[in-house]
C-alpha positions in Angstrom: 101.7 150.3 81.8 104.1 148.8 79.8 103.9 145.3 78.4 107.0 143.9 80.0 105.3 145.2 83.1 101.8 144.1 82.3 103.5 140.7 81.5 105.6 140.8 85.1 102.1 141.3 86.7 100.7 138.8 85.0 103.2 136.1 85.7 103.2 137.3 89.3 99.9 136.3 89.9 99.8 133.0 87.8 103.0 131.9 90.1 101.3 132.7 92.7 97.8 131.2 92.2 99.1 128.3 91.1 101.4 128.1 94.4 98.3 128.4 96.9 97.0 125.6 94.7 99.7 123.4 94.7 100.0 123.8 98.4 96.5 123.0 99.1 97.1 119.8 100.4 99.1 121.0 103.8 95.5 121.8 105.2 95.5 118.6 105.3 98.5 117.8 107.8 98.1 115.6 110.3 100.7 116.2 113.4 100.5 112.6 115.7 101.8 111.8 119.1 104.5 110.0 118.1 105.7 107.0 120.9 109.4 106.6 121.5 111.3 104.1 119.6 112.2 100.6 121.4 114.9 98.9 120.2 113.9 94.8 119.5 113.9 93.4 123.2 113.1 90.0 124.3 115.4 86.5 124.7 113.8 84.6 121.6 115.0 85.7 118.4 113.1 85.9 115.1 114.5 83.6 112.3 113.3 85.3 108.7 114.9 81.7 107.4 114.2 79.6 109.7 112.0 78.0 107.2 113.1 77.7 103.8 110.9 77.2 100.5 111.6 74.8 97.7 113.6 78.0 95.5 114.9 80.9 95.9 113.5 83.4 92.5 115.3 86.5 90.9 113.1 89.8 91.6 113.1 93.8 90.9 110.3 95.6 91.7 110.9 99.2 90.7 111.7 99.9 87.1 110.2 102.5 84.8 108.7 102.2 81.3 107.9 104.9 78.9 104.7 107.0 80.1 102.9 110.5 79.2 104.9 110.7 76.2 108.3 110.3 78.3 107.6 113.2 80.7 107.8 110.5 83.4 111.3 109.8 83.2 111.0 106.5 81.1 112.9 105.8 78.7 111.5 102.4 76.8 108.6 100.5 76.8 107.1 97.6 79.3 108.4 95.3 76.3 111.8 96.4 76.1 112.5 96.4 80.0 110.9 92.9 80.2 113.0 91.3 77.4 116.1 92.7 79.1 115.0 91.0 82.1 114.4 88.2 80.5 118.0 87.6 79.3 119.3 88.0 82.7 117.0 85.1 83.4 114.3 87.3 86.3 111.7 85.3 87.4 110.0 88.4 88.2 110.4 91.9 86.8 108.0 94.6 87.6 107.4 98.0 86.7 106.5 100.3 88.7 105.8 103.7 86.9 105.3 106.8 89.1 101.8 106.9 90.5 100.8 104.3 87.8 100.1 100.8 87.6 100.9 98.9 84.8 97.9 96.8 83.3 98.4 93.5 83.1 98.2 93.0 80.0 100.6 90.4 79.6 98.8 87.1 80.4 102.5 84.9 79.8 104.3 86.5 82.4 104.1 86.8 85.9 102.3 90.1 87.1 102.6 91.8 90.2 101.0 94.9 90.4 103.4 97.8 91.6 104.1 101.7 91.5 106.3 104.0 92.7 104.7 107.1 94.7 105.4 110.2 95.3 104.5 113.8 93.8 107.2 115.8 95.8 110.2 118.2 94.8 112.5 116.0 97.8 111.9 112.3 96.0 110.7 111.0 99.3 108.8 108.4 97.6 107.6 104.7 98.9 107.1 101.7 96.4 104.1 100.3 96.8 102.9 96.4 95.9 99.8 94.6 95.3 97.5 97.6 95.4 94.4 97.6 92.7 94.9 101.2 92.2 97.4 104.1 92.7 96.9 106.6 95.4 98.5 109.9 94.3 98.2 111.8 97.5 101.8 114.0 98.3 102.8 116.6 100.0 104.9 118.5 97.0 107.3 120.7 98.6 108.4 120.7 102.6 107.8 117.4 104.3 108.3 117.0 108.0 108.3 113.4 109.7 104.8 113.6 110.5 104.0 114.5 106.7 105.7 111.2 105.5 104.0 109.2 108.1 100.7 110.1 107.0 101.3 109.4 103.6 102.5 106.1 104.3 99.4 105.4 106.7 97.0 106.3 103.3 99.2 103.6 101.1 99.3 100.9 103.8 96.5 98.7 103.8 96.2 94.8 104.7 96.9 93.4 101.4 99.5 95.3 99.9 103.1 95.9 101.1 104.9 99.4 101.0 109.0 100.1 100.9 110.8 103.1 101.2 112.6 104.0 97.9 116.4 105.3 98.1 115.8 106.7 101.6 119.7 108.9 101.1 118.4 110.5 97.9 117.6 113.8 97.9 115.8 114.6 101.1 114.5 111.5 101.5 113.8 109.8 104.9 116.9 111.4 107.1 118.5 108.9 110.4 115.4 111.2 112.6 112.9 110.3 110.3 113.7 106.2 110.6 113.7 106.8 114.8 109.9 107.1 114.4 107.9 106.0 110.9 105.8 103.0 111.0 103.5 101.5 108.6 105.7 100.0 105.8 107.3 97.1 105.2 110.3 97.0 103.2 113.6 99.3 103.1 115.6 99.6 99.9 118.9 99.3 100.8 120.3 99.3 97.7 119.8 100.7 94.1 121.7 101.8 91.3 120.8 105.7 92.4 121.3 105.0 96.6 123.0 103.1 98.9 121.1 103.2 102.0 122.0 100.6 104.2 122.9 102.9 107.1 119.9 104.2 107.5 118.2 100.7 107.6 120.5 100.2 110.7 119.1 103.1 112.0 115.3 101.8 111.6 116.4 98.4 112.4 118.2 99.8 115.6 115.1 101.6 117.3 113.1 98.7 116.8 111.3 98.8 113.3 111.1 95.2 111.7 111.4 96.2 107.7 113.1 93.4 105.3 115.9 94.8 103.2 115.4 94.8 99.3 117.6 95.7 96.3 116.9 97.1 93.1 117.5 98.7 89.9 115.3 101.9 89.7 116.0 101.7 86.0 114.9 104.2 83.8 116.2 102.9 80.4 117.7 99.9 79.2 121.4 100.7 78.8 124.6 99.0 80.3 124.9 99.1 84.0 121.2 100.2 84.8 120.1 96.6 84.7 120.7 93.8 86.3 122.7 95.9 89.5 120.5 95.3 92.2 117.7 92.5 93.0 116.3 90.9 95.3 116.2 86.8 96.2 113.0 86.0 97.5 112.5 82.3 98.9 109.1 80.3 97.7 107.9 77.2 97.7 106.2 78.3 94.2 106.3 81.5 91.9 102.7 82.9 93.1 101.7 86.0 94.3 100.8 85.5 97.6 104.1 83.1 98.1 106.3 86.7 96.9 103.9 88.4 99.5 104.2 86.4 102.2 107.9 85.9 101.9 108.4 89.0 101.4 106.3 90.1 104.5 108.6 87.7 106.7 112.0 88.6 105.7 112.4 85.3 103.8 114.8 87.3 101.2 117.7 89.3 100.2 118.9 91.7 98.1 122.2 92.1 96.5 124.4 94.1 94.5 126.1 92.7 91.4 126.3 92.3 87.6 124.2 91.6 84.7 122.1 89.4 87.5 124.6 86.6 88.4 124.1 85.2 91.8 127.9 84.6 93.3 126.1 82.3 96.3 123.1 81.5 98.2 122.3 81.3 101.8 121.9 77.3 102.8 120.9 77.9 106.0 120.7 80.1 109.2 120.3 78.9 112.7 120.4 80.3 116.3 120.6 77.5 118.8 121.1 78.8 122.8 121.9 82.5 121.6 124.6 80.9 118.8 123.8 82.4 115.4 125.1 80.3 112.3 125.2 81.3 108.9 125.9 78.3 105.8 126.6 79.5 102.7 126.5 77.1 99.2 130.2 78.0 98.8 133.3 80.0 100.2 132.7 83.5 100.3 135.5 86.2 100.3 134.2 87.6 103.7 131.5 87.5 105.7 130.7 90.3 107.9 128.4 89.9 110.9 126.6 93.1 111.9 124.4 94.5 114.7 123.2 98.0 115.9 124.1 101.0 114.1 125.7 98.7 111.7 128.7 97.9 114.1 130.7 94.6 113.1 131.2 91.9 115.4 132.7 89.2 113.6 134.3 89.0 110.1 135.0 85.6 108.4 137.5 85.4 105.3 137.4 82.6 102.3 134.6 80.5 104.6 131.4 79.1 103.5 130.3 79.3 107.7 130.7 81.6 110.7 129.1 81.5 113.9 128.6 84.4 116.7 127.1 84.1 120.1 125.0 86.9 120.4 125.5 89.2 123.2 122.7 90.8 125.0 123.4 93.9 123.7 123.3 92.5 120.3 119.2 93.7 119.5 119.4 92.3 115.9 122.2 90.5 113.5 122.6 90.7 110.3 125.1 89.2 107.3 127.2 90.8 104.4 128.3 88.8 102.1 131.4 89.9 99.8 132.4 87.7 96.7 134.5 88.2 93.0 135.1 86.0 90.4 137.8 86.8 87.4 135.3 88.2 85.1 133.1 90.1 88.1 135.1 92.2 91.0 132.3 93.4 92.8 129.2 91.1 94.3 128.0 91.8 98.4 124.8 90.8 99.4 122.9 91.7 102.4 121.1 89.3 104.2 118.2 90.4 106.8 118.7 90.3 110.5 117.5 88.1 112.6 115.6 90.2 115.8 115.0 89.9 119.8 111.4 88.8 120.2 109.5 87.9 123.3 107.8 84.5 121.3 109.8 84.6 118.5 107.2 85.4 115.9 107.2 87.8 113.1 107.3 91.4 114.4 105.1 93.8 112.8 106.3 97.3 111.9 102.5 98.2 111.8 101.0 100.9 114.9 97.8 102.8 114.8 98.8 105.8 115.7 97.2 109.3 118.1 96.7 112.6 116.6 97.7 115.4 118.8 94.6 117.5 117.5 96.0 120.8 119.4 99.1 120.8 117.3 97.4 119.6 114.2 95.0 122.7 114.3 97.9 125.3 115.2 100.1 123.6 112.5 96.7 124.3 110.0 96.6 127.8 111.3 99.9 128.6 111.3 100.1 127.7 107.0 97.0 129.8 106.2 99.3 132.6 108.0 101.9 131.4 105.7 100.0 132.0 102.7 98.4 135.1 103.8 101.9 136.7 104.5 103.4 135.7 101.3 100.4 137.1 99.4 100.8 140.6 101.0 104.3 140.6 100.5 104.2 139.3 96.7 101.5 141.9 95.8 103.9 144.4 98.0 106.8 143.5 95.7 104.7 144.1 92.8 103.4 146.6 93.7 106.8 148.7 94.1 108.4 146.9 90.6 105.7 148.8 89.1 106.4 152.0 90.0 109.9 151.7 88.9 110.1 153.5 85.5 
């Protein structure tokens, strides 16, 4: 045998090893019974800001530092991306490495503990807050609805809250996948990598209650990767269960801009007998009134109000704010909806959901087929590149 050939055959069954490895998890796939979406319903709407705290605070929560020598996409340190941060005035800047929580290790600055997971080819990854530890479980290659769900059942827990991370990127969380996932929290709408606020219509449209959020997803520190996206969150003081609970409740928004400058702020919203009305601090250049599937329903131009009576096939409302200055051409924020209830309460996007254990068995089955098959037909191939002289 020759050595290019002994090499081949070597290589041919590292690749291959390390494949049936890698895919190990999928044994694990969980296939559920998955309910049919129902849009919000009820005649008492949900308010997210119907109560307003004593200030409004400047958040990101997914940037990246430096980690394993830079092989995880990081460009500076923890100390770098903070003071940059820090000159755009953020009252709270958090990294959230991949898989990783950053130790607090900084006892002058406020710390939230957050990560970004996902071990996956497709970057279907989830943002995850307020967790002690990271839980690296992932599917790595093919992911199927009822794949993602299950991963987002293992990061949810009571105490922490989970977003889904630029949803349009790569293979991400597709309009089928936001019919049906439960168990999270927050959507990121907006990022310097995605814009992804149609598909938050599309959760927000079959009924799931998940608060919109903006950030940077900076990797680096150079111009235009900071200070793009945040997210306003409304407190009555800069703890971590105020960010949690206001975050939890929709009492925020997320906008896109420059170098951090706020344009305007929200003063108010109200919905008295089905009339929604939206105050702003100062004339905007439009505000756009949205409902389901992100269809427009009223538009107001160089006002600081607008009102809409909601019609009953309005299931949620929601605001976009546009506004420029001379030196900044390009600020919209996106304010989160207010939703049909039956008591007007918070709605939960949580659900303990069935496993349809027939399906889960056959779709267990059917991989170790998988495997088998593409063993015989790698050590085929081989088999016949070897004979070749």
């Amino acid at each position: 045998m020759s050595k290019f050939k002994k090499a081949l055959s070597i290589g041919a069954i590292i690749l291959t090893c390390s494949f049936i490895i890698a895919t190990l998890p999928y044994y694990k796939t969980v296939i559920y019974k998955l309910p049919a979406p129902k849009p919000f319903a009820g005649d008492t709407f949900y308010n997210p800001y119907q109560t307003t705290g004593k200030q409004w605070i400047k958040a990101n929560f997914h940037a990246h530092s430096i980690m394993h020598f830079g092989l995880a996409n990081g460009d500076n340190t923890p100390e770098e991306m903070f003071a940059v941060y820090d000159s755009m005035h953020y009252d709270l800047a958090c990294i959230s490495n991949y898989n990783n929580i950053l130790p607090n290790n900084y006892p002058k600055r406020y710390y939230l503990p957050a990560y970004e997971h996902g071990l996956n080819t497709g970057a279907i990854h989830r943002l995850v807050l307020n967790n002690q530890q990271a839980d690296r479980f992932d599917f790595p290659f093919y992911q199927n609805v009822h794949h993602k769900q299950q991963v987002l059942n293992l990061q949810k827990s009571e105490d922490n809250l989970v977003g889904l991370t630029h949803p349009v990127f790569k293979t991400g969380y597709s309009k089928s996948d936001l019919k049906y996932l439960t168990n999270y929290d927050l959507f990121e709408g907006i990022s310097v990598r995605a814009t992804s606020v149609e598909r938050w219509d599309e959760a927000l449209s079959h009924g799931h209650p998940v608060w919109v959020i903006g950030n940077d997803d900076a990797h680096n520190t150079r111009f235009g990767t900071c200070g793009v996206c945040w997210t306003m969150v409304n407190v009555d003081s800069l703890t971590k269960d105020e960010v949690l609970k206001n975050l939890k409740s929709g009492n925020s928004y997320a906008t896109r801009g420059w170098v951090g400058q706020e344009m305007n702020r929200i003063k108010g919203v109200s919905i008295d007998s089905n009339r929604y009305v939206l105050e702003l601090e100062k004339k905007s250049d439009s505000i756009i009134l949205k409902s389901d599937f992100g269809k427009t329903v009223a538009v107001a131009t160089h006002a600081n109000k607008i009102s809409y009576t909601i019609q009953e096939t309005d299931t949620y409302l929601r605001a976009e704010l546009f506004d420029t200055e001379p030196w900044n051409n390009y600020t919209k924020t996106y304010l989160n909806p207010v939703v049909r209830t039956v008591d007007g309460t918070c709605p939960s996007n949580r659900a303990t959901l069935e496993i349809n254990k027939t399906k889960t068995w056959l779709w267990r089955m059917g991989f170790l087929i998988f495997q088998f098959v593409l063993g015989v037909a790698i050590v085929y191939l081989l088999k016949m590149i070897l004979k070749i002289k």
